[in-house]
C-alpha positions in Angstrom: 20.8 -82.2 99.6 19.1 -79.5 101.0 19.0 -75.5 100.3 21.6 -73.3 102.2 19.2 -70.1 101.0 17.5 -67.8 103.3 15.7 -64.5 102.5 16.0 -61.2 103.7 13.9 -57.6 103.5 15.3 -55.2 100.7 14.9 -51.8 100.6 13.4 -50.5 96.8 12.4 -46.7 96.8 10.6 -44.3 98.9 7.9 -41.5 97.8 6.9 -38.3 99.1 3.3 -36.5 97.8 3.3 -33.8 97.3 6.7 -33.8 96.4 7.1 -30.0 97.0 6.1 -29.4 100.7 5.8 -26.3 103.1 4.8 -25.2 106.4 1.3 -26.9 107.2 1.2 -29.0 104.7 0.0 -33.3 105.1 2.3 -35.3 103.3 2.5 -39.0 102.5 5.3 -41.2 102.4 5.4 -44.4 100.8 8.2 -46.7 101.6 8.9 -49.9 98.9 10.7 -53.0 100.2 10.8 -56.6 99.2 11.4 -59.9 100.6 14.5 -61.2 98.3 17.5 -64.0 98.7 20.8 -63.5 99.9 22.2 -66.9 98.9 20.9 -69.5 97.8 22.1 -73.6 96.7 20.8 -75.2 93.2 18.5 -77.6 95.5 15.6 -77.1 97.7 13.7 -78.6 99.7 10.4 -80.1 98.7 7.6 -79.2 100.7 3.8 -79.7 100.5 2.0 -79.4 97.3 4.7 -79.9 95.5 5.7 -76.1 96.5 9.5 -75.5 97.2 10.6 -73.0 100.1 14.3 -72.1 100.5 15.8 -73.3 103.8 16.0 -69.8 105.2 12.5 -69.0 104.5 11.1 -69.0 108.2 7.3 -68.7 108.3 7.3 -67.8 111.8 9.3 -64.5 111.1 7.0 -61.3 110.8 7.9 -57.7 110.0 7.3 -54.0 111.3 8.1 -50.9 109.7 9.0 -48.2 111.5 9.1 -44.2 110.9 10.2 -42.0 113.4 11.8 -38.7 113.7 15.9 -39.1 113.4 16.7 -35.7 115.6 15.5 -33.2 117.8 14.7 -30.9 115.1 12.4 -32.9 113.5 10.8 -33.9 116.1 9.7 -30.6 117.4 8.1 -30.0 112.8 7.1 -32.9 111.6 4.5 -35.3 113.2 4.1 -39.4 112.0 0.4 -39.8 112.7 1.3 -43.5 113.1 4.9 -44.4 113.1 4.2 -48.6 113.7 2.5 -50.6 110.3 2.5 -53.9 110.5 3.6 -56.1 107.3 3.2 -59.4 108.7 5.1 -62.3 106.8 6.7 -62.1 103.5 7.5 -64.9 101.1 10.8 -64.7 99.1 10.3 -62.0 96.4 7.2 -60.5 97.1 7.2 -56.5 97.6 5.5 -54.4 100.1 4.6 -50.3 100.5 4.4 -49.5 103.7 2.6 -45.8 103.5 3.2 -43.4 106.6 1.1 -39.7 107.1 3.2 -37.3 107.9 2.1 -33.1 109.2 4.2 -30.4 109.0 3.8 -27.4 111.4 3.1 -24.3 110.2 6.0 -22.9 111.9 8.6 -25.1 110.6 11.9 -23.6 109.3 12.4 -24.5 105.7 15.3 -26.6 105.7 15.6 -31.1 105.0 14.1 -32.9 108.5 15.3 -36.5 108.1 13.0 -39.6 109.3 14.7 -43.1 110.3 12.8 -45.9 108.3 13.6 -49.2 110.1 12.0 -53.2 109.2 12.0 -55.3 112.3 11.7 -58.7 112.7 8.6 -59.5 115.1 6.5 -62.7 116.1 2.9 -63.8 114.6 1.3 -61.3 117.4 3.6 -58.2 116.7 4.3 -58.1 120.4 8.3 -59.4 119.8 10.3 -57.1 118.4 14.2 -58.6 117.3 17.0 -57.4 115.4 17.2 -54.1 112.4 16.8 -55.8 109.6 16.8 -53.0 107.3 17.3 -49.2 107.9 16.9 -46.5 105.7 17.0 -42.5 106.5 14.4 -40.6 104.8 14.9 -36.7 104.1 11.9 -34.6 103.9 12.6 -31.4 102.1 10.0 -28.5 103.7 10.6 -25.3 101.2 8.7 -22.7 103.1 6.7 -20.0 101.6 7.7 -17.2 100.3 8.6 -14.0 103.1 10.1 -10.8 102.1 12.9 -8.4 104.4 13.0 -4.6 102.7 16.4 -2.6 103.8 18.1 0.7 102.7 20.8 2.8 104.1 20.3 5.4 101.9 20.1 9.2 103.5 19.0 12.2 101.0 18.6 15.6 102.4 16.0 18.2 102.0 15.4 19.4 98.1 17.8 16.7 96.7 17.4 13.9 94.1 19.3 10.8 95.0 19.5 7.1 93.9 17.9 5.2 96.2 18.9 1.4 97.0 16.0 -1.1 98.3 17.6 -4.5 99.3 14.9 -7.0 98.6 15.4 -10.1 100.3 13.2 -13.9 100.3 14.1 -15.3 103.9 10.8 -17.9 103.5 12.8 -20.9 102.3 10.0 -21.0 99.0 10.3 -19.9 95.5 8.6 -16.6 94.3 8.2 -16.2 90.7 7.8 -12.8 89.1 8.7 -10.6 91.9 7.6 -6.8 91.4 8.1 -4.2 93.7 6.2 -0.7 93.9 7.1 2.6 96.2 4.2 4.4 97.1 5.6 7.3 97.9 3.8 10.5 99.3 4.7 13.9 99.7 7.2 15.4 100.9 9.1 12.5 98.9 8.5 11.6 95.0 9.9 8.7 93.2 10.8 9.8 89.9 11.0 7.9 86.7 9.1 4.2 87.3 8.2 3.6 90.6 8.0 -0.5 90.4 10.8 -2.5 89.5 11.1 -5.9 88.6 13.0 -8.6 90.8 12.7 -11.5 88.9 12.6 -14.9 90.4 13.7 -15.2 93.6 14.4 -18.8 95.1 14.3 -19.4 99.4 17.2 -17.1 100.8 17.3 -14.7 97.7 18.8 -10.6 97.9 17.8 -8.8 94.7 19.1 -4.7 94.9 16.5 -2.4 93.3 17.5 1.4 92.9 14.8 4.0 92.6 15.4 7.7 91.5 13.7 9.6 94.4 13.3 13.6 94.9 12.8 15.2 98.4 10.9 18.3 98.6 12.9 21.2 100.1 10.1 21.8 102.4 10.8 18.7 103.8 11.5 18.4 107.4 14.4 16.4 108.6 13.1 13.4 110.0 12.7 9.8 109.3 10.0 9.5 106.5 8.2 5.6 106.2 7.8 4.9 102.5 5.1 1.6 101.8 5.5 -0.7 99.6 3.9 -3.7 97.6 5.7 -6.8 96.6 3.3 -9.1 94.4 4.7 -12.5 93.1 3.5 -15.8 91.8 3.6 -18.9 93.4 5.0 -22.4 92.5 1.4 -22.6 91.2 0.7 -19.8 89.6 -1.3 -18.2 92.1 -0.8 -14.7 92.3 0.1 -12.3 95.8 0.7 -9.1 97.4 2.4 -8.2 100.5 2.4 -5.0 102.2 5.3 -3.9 103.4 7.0 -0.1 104.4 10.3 1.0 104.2 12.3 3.9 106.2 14.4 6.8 104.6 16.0 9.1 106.6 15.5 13.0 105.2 18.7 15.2 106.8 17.9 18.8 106.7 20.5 21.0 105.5 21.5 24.7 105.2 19.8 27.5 102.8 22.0 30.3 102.7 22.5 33.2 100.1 23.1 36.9 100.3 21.5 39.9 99.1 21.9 43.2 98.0 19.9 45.2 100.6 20.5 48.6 99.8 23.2 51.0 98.7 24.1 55.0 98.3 24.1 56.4 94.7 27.1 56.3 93.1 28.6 57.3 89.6 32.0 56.6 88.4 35.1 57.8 90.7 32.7 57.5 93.8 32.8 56.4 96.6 29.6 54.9 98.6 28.5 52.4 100.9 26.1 48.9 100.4 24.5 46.6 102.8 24.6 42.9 101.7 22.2 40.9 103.9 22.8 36.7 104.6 19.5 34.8 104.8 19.4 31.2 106.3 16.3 29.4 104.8 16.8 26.0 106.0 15.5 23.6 108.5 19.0 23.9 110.3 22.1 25.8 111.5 24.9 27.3 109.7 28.1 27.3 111.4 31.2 29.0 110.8 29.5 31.3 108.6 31.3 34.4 106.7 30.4 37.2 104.4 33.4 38.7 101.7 33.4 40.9 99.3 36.1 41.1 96.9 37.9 43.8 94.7 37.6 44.0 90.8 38.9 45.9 88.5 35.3 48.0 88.3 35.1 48.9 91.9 37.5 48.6 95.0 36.8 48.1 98.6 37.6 50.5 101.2 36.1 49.1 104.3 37.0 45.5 105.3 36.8 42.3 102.8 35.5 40.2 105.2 33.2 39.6 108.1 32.7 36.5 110.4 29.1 35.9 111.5 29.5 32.5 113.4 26.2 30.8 113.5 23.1 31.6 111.9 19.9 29.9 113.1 17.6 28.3 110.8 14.8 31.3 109.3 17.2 34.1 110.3 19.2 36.8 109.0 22.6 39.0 109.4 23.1 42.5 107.8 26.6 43.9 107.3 27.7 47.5 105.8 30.8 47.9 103.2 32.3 50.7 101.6 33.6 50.8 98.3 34.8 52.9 95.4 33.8 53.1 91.7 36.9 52.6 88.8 36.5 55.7 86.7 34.5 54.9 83.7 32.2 53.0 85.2 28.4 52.7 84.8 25.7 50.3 84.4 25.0 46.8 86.6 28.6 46.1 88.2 28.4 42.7 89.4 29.8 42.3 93.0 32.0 39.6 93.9 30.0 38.4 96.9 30.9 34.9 98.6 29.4 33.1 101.6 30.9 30.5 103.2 29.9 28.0 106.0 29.1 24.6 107.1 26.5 22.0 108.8 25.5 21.5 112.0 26.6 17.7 111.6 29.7 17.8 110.1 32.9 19.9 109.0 32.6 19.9 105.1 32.4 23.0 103.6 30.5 25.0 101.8 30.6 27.9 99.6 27.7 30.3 97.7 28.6 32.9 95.3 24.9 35.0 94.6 24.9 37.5 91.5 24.5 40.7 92.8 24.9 43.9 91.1 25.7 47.2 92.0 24.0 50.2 90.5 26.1 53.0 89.0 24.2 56.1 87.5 25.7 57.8 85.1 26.8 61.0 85.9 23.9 63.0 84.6 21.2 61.2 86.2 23.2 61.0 89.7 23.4 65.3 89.4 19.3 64.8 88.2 19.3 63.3 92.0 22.0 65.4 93.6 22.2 69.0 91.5 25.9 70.2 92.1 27.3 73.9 93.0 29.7 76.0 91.4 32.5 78.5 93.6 31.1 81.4 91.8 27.4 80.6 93.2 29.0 80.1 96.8 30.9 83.4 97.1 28.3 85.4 95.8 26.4 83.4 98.9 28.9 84.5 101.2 29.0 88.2 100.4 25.4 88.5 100.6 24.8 86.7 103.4 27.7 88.8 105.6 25.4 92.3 105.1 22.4 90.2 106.5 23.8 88.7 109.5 25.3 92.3 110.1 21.7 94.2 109.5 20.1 91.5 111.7 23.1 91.9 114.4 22.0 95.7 114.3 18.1 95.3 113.9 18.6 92.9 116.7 20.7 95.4 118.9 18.5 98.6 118.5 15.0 96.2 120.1 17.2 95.8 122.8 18.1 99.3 123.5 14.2 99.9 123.4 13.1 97.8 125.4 15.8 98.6 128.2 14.2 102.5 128.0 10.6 101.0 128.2 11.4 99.2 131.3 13.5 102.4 132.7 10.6 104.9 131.9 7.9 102.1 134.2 10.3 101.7 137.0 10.9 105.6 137.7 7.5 106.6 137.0 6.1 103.7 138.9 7.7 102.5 141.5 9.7 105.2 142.9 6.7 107.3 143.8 6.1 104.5 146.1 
């Protein structure tokens, strides 16, 4: 009776060194297959020597193993240096490795490329190539190295300090361990508290959200400001790195505004005088809608108009405006004036409103009559009556030089001219 057993190629394992691969690195695959029965009867054959062969066991039959590229994509990464080994004849049960060397670009995207591993049946020379007898697909996963993205939308104006958010992203594919990242900011900007944070570990396609407590100058202009930055990490093996990067933040300018108390009359209690409050823009940028009021309290009331609408005021400049106003009786000392400014930005509609402490001065009444020494009725009669019998004398003085000098100038022209 003879043996109805035939052998066939099975596939054991497959290898990849270094098992953690990126962009430009040489790898090596090692694929493990053996020769093993599908089927086989209690009896063989015997053969020469005494050595049994099962039926199927064909010594004409000769392998190939194959590695190629399964797709587009990883054909244009990964390169088989030489995709064709030859394994020539295997007896039932023996194992073979057929190793392949594999490069991967430097600019392939980290993602799994997958090779097609196939065992063909060939002839003594290698030149006849029959049926798949085994087919495996291989994935090769290519990690990347680490590459960070920096983003913020955060907008701070001039002389404020604001939270800013630095979205920290890993779009390399590899794994960075340790991840600090440092501001370097210079002036007109100042981060305020620790300027590096720590990220953590970030694996391939990693966001980590840092917030920084940063200060803008007032002097600052408004513009778009570059911040730079360092990101240093540790690799998968422990090496350390830095990358440079810079950031953007973008400083709005904003209006300045307040008032002041340019000048006033003196006043004492149960007076009336008049002030000029002056409106200062010290920003970097228009005010709009601007207006200047000042209220009543119950130390001083006022007589002119509350309010007055400027409009715009350009950045560095200045409006003056005059109001009247009377003081409550019993007052004296620093009276503070209810002064309010409102207005808005040159960008939008919201509104805002200052309130400056100002004070009026009222004297008290004997150091405003040190300043202004009053007169009594008795002092301004007496004035009158003496000053009627002057203008009178001096009417009369002034009468008799003309009647003199009309009888000079008759004496000349009768002596004079009418002898002519």
């Amino acid at each position: 009776m003879v043996s109805t057993a035939c052998a066939q190629a099975r596939f054991d394992s497959v290898s990849i060194e270094p098992p953690y691969i990126e962009p430009g690195n040489d790898v090596n695959v090692y694929v493990k297959f053996h020769e093993g029965l599908n089927k086989r009867d209690i009896l063989v054959t015997p053969t020469k020597d005494d050595e049994r062969l099962p039926v199927g066991d064909d010594t004409a039959v000769y392998y190939l193993a194959v590695l190629t590229p399964k797709d587009d994509a990883t054909s244009d990464y990964i390169l088989v240096k030489d995709q064709r080994k030859s394994i020539g004849h295997m007896y039932p049960g023996e194992t073979w490795t057929a190793p392949f060397e594999i490069h991967v670009s430097d600019s392939a995207p980290p993602t799994t490329y997958t090779l097609s591993f196939e065992v063909l049946k060939t002839d003594i020379q290698g030149t006849e190539e029959g049926e798949v007898i085994l087919s495996r697909e291989i994935g090769l996963d290519v990690k990347g190295v680490p590459s960070f993205t920096l983003a913020s939308d955060s907008q701070l104006r001039s002389g404020e300090t604001k939270d800013f958010h630095v979205t920290v992203s890993n779009v390399g594919g590899g794994t960075a361990r340790h991840v600090l990242v440092s501001l370097n900011a210079t002036s007109p900007l100042t981060v305020l508290k620790s300027s590096t944070l720590y990220a953590g570990d970030m694996s391939g396609v990693a966001a980590k959200n840092l917030v920084y407590e940063l200060h803008v100058d007032s002097s600052a202009e408004p513009r778009a400001y570059s911040i730079p930055v360092e990101i240093t990490y540790t690799d998968r093996n422990g090496s350390a790195h830095m990358v440079t990067k810079s950031i953007g933040v973008k400083v709005q300018g904003m209006p300045v505004v307040t008032a002041n108390l340019d000048s006033q009359d003196d006043v004492m209690e149960a007076m009336s005088g008049s002030i000029t409050l002056s409106v200062v823009n010290k920003g970097f940028i228009d005010a709009k809608f601007l207006s200047l009021e000042l209220e009543d309290s119950d130390q001083y009331t006022v007589t002119s108009n509350h309010e007055v609408y400027i409009g715009n005021l350009a950045s560095d400049d200045f409006e003056t405006e005059d109001f009247t106003v009377k003081v409550a009786e019993g007052v004296t000392g620093k009276v503070p004036l209810k002064v309010k400014v409102s207005y808005t930005e040159e960008n939008n509609n919201e509104m805002h409103l200052v309130q400056p402490e100002l004070y009026l001065n009222v004297l008290p009444s004997d150091e405003y009559y040190a300043l202004h020494p009053k007169t009594n009725g008795s002092q301004q009669i007496m004035g009158v009556v003496f000053a009627v019998p002057a203008l009178i004398v001096g009417y009369i003085v002034l009468w008799l030089l003309f009647k003199i000098v009309n009888a000079i100038t008759g004496f000349i022209d009768r002596k004079v001219f009418r002898k002519t």
